[in-house]
N, C-alpha and C positions, 0 to 999 in steps of 0.2 A: 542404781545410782541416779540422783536427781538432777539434771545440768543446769550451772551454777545460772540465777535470773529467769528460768523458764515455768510458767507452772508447768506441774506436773499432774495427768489426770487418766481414768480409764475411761476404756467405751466397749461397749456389748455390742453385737447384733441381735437382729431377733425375727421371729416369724410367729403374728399371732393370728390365730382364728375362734372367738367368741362370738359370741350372741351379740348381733350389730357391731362387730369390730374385727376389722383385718388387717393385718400391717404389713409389711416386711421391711426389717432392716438393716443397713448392711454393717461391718466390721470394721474395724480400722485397729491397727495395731503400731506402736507408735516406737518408731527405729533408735530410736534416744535409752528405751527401758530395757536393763539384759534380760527380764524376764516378761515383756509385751503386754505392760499392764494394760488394766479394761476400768473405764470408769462406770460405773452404772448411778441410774438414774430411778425415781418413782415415781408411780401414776396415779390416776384421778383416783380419789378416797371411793368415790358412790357414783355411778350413772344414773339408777334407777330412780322413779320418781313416783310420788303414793297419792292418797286423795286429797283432793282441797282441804277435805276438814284438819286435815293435817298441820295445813299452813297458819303461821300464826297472824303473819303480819309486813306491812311495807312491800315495794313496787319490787315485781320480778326483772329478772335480767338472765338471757341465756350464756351456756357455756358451749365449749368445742374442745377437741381435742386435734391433737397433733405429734406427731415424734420428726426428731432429729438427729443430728450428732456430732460429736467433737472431736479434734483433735489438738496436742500440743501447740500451746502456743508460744510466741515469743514472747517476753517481757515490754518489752516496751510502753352550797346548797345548806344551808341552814339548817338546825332545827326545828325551823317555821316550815320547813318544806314538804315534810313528809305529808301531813293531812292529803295535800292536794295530791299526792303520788300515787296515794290506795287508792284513788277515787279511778285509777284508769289502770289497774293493775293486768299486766295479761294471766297466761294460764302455767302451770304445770312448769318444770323446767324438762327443755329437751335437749339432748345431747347428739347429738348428730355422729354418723360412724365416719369413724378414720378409714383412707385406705392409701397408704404414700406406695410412692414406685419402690420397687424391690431395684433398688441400683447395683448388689453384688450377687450373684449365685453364689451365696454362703450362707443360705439360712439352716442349711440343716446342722452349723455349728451353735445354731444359741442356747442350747444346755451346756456346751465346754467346760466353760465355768460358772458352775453353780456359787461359789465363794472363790476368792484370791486374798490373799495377803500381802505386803511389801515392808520392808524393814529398809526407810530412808535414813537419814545422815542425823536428822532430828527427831526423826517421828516412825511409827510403829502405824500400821493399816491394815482390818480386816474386815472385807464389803461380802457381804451372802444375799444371794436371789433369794427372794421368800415365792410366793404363791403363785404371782404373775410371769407370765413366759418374758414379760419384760421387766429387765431390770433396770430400775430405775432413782437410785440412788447415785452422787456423785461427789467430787471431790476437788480439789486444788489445791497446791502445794508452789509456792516461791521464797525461793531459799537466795542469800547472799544478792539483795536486792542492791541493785544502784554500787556494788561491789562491798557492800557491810553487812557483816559476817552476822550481824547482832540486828540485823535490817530482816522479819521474814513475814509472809504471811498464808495462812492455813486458814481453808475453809469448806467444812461437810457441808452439805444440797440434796435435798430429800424433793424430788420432783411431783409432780401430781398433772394428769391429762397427756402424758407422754414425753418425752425425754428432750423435746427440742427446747426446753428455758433451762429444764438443768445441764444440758450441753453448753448453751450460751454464759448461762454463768457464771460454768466452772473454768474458763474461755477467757471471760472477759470481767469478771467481779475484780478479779487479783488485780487487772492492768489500770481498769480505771481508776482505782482506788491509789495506787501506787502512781498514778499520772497526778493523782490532785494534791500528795503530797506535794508531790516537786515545784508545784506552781504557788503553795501557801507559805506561809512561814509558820511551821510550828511548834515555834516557839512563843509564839503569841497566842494566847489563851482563848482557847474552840477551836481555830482553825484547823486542826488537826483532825476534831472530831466532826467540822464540816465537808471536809475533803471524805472521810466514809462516809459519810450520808449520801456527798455529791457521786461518788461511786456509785453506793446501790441505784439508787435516782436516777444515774444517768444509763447503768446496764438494764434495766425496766425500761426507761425510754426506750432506747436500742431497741429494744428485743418488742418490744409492742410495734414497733415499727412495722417490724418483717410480717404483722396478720396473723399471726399463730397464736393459737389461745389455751393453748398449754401454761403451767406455774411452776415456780420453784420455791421452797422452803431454805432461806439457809443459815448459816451461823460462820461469822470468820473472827480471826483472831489476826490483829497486824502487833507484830513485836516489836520496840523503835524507842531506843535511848532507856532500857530499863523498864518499859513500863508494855504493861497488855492495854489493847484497847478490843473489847469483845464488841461486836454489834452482830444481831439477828433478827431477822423478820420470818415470823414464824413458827414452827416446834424442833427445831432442830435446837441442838443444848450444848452449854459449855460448861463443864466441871472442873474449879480448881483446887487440887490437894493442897494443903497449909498443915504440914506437918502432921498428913494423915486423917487429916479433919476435911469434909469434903464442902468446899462454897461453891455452890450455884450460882454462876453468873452472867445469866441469861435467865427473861422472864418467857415463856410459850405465848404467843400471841392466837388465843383458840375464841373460839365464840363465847365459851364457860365465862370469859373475864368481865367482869360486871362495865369496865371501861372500853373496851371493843364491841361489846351487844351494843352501847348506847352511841357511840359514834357510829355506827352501821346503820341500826335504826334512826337518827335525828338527820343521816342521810337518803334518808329514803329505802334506807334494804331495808329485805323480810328476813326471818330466820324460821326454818323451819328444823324441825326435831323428829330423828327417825333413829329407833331402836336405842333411841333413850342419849342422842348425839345430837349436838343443834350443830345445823351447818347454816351456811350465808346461801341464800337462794336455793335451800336442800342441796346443795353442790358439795361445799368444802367448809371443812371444820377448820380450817385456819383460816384464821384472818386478816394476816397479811404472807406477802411474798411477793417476788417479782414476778410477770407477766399477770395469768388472766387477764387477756384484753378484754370479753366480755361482761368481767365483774370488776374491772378496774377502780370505777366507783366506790366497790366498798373494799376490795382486796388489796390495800395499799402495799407501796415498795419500804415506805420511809420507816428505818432501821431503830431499835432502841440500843443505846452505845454505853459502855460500862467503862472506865479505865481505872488499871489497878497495877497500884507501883508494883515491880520485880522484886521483892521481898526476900530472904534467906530463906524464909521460909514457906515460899513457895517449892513446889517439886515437881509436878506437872501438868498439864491439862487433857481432862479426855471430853472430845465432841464427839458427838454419835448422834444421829437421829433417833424419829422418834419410837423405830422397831426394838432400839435399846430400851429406852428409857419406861418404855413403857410397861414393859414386864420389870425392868432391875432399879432399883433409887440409886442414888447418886452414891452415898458412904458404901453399900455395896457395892460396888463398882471400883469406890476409890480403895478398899479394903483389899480387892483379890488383887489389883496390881502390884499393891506392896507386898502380898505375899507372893508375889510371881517374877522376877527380874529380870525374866523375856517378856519383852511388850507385845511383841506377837502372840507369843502363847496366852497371855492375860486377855486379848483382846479376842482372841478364838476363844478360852472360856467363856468370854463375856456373852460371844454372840450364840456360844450353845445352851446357856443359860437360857439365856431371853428366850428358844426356841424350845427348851424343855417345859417350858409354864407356857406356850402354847401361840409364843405368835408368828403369826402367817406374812410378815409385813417382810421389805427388801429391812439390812442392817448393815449399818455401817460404822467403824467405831474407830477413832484416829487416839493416839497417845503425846504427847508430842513434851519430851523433857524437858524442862526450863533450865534445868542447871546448866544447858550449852550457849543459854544468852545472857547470863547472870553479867551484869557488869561488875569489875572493885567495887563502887559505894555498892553493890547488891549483895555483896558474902563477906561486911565485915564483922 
């Protein structure tokens, strides 16, 4: 059960030892959840790095990594520029190895939970470890905000460089965002969708703060007087059933997109392409997210914001990063739920699915019913 204003979120421990990388990190378990849920997080897409001729183009910038972690919290350069950029390019991208203090003797629990589920008041949740000893997927949940019942907001976090930005926020996305309502009137047309931006914008400020140069992918959804307002920065995804008909409503913010290459590039980044994947400084295939302090330049925070009235004939939403989407499309997905009327259970198909056609990635997949915010004018 979720306490009423609080997000809600998991967190893992872990202990890792790879080629250049060694971590340990500790547990926390969160005295609010009757079954001690665990948020996870994801990590860097690629460390390694190939030959020059590889590279295609525009000024490098290095990356780092880092981990962290969470606990519950309370509510409360032109186009003209690039020429001159190539002209002093450095080399290679290096990654530098993590090694945080092991602050609990508890690392020998971070397999425990390879997957968890939770069956909240709204919402349906099943997060599975994929291939990395660290999990790195994450979530947030505020339910009966500001004390309206019809007031909530949900948001999956797909991490990358280690778990300290998607710790932060899953933390702190909900609070700022829900802080900049209360300061706009929105009822005055954009202010509403200025206060999420001013959100993401201002948890990326934060968190670039702190020197750690870890990222997070997210996608949230604020519920408020009838109407969805989606925003994401990134590949994490939001799917709305309409009467069994699945709408996409969220664009993937990845290098592929003919409008994110050319903002990168007239910025002054390179992109390079490995095993057939363009990334931003050979690092990272998405293009935007909050943190990356060292590619900040091109890896922006600022959100693409959707808003869509509460309809009759909406039914629900599923966000799931990009371990789902990327093996299962959207209409399957919206199709086995409706043949399934446990959201948990639909949501654990969904995620064995995805891992039957082969993928290795952390999976996270939220349900969240809309019939329980439907106002009168929404079901006449």
């Amino acid at each position: 059960m979720i306490k009423k204003g609080n997000i809600s979120q998991q967190t893992q421990g872990c202990a890792m030892e790879r080629k250049g990388l060694h971590c340990g990190e500790e547990i926390m378990q969160e005295s609010t959840m009757a079954h001690h849920d665990q948020a996870y997080q994801k990590g860097l897409h690629d460390k390694s790095s190939r030959s020059d001729s590889d590279v295609l183009k525009r000024k490098f910038g290095p990356d780092s990594v880092r981990i962290m972690k969470v606990r519950e919290g309370d509510q409360n350069k032109g186009a003209g520029g690039a020429p001159d950029l190539m002209k002093n390019r450095p080399g290679r991208l290096v990654v530098p190895p993590y090694c945080p203090q092991v602050e609990f003797a508890q690392v020998d629990r971070k397999l425990e939970n390879k997957q968890f589920e939770i069956q909240g008041r709204y919402f349906s949740l099943v997060s599975r470890k994929g291939r990395r000893e660290v999990m790195e997927d994450g979530y947030g949940v505020m339910i009966d905000i500001l004390g309206d019942a019809k007031l909530a907001f949900f948001a999956v976090i797909d991490g990358h460089g280690g778990r300290a930005a998607v710790d932060y926020v899953a933390e702190n996305l909900g609070k700022n965002i829900v802080n900049g309502i209360q300061n706009v009137d929105c009822k005055v047309d954009g202010r509403l969708e200025q206060a999420i931006r001013g959100g993401y914008l201002a948890t990326d400020k934060e968190f670039l703060s702190q020197g750690v140069s870890s990222g997070a992918c997210a996608a949230t959804v604020l519920l408020k007087d009838g109407e969805l307002h989606v925003a994401n920065a990134g590949d994490c995804r939001v799917v709305l059933s309409r009467n069994g008909v699945a709408d996409v409503l969220t664009n993937d913010h990845r290098v592929n997109r003919e409008d994110e290459r050319l903002r990168i590039e007239n910025s002054g980044g390179f992109l390079h392409c490995r095993n057939g994947i363009w990334r931003v400084h050979g690092s990272l295939a998405v293009s935007r997210a909050i943190g990356d302090l060292h590619l900040k330049q091109w890896i922006i925070s600022d959100p693409e914001i959707k808003r869509v009235p509460l309809t009759s004939d909406c039914q629900f939403l599923i966000m799931a990063s990009d371990g789902l989407w990327d093996k299962v499309n959207e209409q399957e997905a919206v199709d086995l739920i409706l043949r399934d009327k446990n959201s948990t259970e639909s949501c654990k198909k969904l995620v064995d699915i995805s891992l039957s056609r082969g993928n290795s990635d952390d999976i996270t997949v939220m349900v969240i019913n809309l019939r329980d915010f439907a106002t009168n004018a929404c079901v006449n």
